[in-house]
Structure formats: C-alpha cells, structure tokens
C-alpha positions in Angstrom: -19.8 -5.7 23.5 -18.3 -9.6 23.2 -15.5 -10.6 25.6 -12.0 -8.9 23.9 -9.9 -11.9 22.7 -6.9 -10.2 24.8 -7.7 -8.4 28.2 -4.6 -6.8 29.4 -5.5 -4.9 33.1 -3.8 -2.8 35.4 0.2 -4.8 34.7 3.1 -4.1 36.2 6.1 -5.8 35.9 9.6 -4.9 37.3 13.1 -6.4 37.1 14.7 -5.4 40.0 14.6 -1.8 40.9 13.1 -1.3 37.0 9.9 -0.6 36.7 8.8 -2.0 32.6 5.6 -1.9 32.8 3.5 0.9 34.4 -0.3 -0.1 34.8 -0.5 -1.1 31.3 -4.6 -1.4 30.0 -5.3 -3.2 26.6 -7.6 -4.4 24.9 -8.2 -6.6 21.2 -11.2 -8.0 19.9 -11.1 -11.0 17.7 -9.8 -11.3 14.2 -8.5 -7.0 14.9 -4.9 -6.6 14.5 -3.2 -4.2 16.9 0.5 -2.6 16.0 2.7 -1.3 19.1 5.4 1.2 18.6 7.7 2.9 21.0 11.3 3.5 21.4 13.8 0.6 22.4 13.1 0.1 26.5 9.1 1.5 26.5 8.0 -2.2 27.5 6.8 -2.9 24.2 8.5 -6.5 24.3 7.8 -7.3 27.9 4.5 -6.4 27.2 4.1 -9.5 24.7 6.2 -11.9 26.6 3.3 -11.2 30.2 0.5 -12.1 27.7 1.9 -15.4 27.3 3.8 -16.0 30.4 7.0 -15.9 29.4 7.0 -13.2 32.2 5.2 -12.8 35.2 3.1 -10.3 36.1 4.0 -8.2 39.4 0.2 -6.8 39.8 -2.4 -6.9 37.6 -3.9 -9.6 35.3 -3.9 -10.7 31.6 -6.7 -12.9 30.0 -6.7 -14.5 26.4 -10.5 -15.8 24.5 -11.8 -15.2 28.2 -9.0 -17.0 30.1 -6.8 -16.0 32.7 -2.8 -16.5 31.7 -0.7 -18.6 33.5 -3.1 -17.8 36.9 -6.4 -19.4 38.3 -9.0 -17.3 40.3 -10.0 -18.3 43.7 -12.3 -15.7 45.2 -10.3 -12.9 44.8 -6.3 -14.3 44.7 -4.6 -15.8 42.1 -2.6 -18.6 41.9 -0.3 -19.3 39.7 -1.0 -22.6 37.6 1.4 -25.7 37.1 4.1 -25.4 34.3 2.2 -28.4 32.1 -1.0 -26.2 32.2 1.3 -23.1 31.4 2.7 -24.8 28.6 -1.1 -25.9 27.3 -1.9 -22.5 27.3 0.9 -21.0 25.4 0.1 -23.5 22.5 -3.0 -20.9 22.0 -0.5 -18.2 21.9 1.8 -18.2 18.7 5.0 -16.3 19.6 7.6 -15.4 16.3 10.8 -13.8 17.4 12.8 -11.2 16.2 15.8 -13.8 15.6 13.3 -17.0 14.1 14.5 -19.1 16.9 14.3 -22.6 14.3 16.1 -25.6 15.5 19.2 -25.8 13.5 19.4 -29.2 13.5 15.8 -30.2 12.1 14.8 -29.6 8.3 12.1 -26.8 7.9 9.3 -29.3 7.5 10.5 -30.9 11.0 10.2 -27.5 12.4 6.6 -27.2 11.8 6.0 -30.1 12.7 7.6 -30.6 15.9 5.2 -28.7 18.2 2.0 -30.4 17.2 3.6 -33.8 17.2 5.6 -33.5 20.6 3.4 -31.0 22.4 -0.4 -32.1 21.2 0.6 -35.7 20.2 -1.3 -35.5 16.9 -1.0 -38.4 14.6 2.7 -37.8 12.2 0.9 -38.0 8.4 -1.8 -35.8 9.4 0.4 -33.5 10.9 3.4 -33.3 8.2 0.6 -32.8 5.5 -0.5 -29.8 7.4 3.1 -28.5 7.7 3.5 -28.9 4.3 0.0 -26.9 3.3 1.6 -24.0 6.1 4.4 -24.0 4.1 2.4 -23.1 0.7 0.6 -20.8 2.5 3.6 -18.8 3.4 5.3 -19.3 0.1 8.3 -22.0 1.0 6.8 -25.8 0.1 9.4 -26.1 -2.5 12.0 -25.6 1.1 10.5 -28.3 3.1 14.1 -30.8 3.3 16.3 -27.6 4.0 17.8 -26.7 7.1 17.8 -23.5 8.6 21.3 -22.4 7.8 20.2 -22.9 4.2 17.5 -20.3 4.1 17.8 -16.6 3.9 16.6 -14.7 7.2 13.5 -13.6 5.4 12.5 -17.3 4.6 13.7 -18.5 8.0 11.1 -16.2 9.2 8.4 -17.0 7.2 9.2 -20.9 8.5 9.2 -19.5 11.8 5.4 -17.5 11.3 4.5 -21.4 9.7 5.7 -23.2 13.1 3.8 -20.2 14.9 0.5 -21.5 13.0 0.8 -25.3 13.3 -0.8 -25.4 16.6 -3.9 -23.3 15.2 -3.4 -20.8 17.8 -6.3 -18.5 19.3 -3.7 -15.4 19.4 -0.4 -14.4 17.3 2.5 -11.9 19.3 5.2 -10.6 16.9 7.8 -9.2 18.3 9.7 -6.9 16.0 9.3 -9.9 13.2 11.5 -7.6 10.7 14.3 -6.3 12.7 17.1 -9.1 12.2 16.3 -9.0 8.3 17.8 -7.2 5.8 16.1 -4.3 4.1 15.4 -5.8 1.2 14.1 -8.9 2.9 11.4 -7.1 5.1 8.2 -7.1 2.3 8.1 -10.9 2.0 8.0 -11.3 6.1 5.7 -8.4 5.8 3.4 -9.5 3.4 2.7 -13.0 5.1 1.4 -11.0 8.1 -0.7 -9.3 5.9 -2.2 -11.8 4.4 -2.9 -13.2 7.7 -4.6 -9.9 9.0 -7.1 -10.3 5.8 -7.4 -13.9 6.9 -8.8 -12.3 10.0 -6.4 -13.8 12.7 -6.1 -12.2 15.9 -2.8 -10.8 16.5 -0.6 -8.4 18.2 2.7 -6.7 16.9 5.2 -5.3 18.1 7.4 -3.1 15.1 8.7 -0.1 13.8 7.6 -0.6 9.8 4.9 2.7 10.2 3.9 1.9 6.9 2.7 -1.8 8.1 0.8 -0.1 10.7 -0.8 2.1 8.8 -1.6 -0.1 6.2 -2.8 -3.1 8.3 -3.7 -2.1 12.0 -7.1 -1.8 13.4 -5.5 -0.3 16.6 -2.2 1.5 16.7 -0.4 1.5 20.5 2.5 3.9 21.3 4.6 3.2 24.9 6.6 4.9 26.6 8.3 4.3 29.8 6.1 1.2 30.3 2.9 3.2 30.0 0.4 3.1 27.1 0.8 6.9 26.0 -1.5 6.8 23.1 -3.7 4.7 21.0 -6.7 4.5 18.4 -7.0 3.9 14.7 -3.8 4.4 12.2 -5.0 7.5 10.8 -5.3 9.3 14.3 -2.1 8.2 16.3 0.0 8.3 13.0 -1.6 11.5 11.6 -2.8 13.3 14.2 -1.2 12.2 17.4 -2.4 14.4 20.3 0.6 13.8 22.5 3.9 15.3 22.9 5.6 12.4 23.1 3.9 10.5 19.9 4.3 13.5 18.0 8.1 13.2 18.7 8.6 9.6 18.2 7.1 10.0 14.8 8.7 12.8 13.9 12.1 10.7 13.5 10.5 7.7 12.1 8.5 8.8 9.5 
C-alpha cells in the first residue's frame, strides 16, 4: 500500500484538565474524501485544527504526503519546527471555516489572491488570472470587485473554498463548511465540494449534511468523546452501524 496522504497516530490533545482527543488513529489516501460526524464536543474540530497545527499535539504524531506537521524527527524525539516553516507547511493544507473568515476590507478577487502573492511571492498577473479562473470554477467570476459584506453567506463561502485553492494545496480540512448558512444556501457550498471530490482532491470534512456523506465519502468517521468510535464506507456506518453509540447519533439525524 502507498504512503496515506494523511497519517493521523496515537493523538491526544487536552485543554486543561479536558481531555479532546483520546488516541485518535486515521488514515486517507490520496484524491479519497473522508466525512467526520459526531455530536458538538467529540473532537471532530480539534481534530482538523492538530492536522495542520493550528493545535498542538500532547502525544502522538500527525503526518501529511509523508511529512511530519509542525514537528521534525531526531532519532526518536520531536521537535517542534520554527513558525516560518510552520506557516510553509500550512500553505499545503487549505483550511475553510465554518464562518468564511474573508477580509472585509479586500474585494473577493483580493482575497484569493492575497495568500499566493504575500505568502509564496508569486508574480501579481499570473496570480490574479488564477484567482479569477478559481473564481469560474466555483461559480462567482462575475463577483470578483465585490466585498464580502456584499455577498450572500453561501457565495462568501464559495470565495472562501477559492482562497482555500489558490495556493494548490496537497490537503483540504472543512470544518462544518455549511453551518453558518442558511438552509437554502447549503447546495451551492455543497455542490462545490462535490465537484472537487470528482476532481479527485484530497480532503477531509468535518459536517452534519448525512446526505453529503453518503453521497460523496469514501470513508465516513463518527467521534465520540475524542475517540474514533466507528468508521468505514457510507453504506456501512450510515446503514448499518455496528455501534451503540453511532446507531444513536443517527437515529436523530437522519
């Protein structure tokens, strides 16, 4: 079997006497698309935020296309590696928030564009021509001189999954991408993602759309209580779960 394109092993992370994550193991292989679910305070987000170093890990280690995250190796310690190499790393790693997260104060176009520009130091034409191609990609080029405040929370997210893919990352984390939108505003956020799973890019996310996940996962994860309770293919955990607990969970979501 090739290297997984995400190697999540043995994690714990705690903030202050809580314990988030409990020994989590994971595993996705390029171009797969793996769906978490779990109820609010499993670990589900925390979860996304150690694979990119947002937070530290307490134990354990996390590597991404066959890299550690945010740690060297030396024999057997780790050390934790300088911000500016942090930072390099994380431009592998799109993040898109639940809340789009968009400076307010640059134009959409400006938002794409700003990562490459300021954090690769690509050349300005070649970059805003590739913002604006993101930007037909995800349905908005006709939005490229609005601001933020302009855009309904469905486009605003569709600019921010556009920002996530200027810097041609290795690895996408969605965390709950829907959950700020309204109802009827969920499809077109929903549909971009899909179109990137057939694109075949590697990504993890985090939601409770069950209908997504059966529809576009390779692997479906349920947590709970910062452990990994279940997981397999759509039609197993979301069919046929074989735990209590999953078979609980779905019970009130479905």
């Amino acid at each position: 079997m090739s290297t997984p394109m995400v190697d999540v092993k043995a994690v714990h992370k705690s903030f202050g006497t809580l314990e988030v994550l409990r020994g989590i193991d994971l595993e996705v292989r390029a171009g797969e698309v793996t769906v978490v679910l779990g109820p609010s305070g499993s670990g589900k987000s925390t979860l996304l935020r150690t694979i990119n170093h947002l937070e530290k890990v307490d134990s354990g280690w996390i590597s991404v296309d066959g890299a550690l995250v945010g740690y060297r190796s030396s024999g057997d310690k780790l050390y934790e590696l300088r911000e500016r190499e942090v930072l390099k790393q994380r431009t592998q790693i799109g993040f898109v928030f639940q809340n789009f997260n968009l400076f307010p104060h640059l134009t959409v176009l400006e938002n794409i564009a700003e990562a490459p520009l300021s954090a690769l130091g690509r050349p300005r034409k070649e970059t805003l021509d590739n913002a604006r191609r993101l930007l037909d990609r995800v349905g908005l080029a006709d939005k490229a001189d609005a601001y933020p405040k302009q855009l309904s929370g469905g486009q605003q997210q569709r600019v921010a999954i556009a920002r996530a893919l200027a810097l041609e990352p290795k690895l996408l984390l969605f965390d709950e991408p829907t959950s700020a939108l309204d109802p009827e505003l969920v499809g077109e956020v929903l549909d971009v993602i899909k179109d990137l799973a057939l694109q075949g890019t590697t990504m993890i996310v985090v939601t409770h759309e069950i209908g997504f996940a059966r529809e576009v996962a390779d692997t479906v994860v349920f947590m709970d209580e910062g452990r990994i309770v279940e997981q397999g293919a759509p039609g197993d955990v979301l069919d046929a779960p074989r735990h209590e607990r999953t078979k609980a969970f779905l019970s009130k979501v479905l």
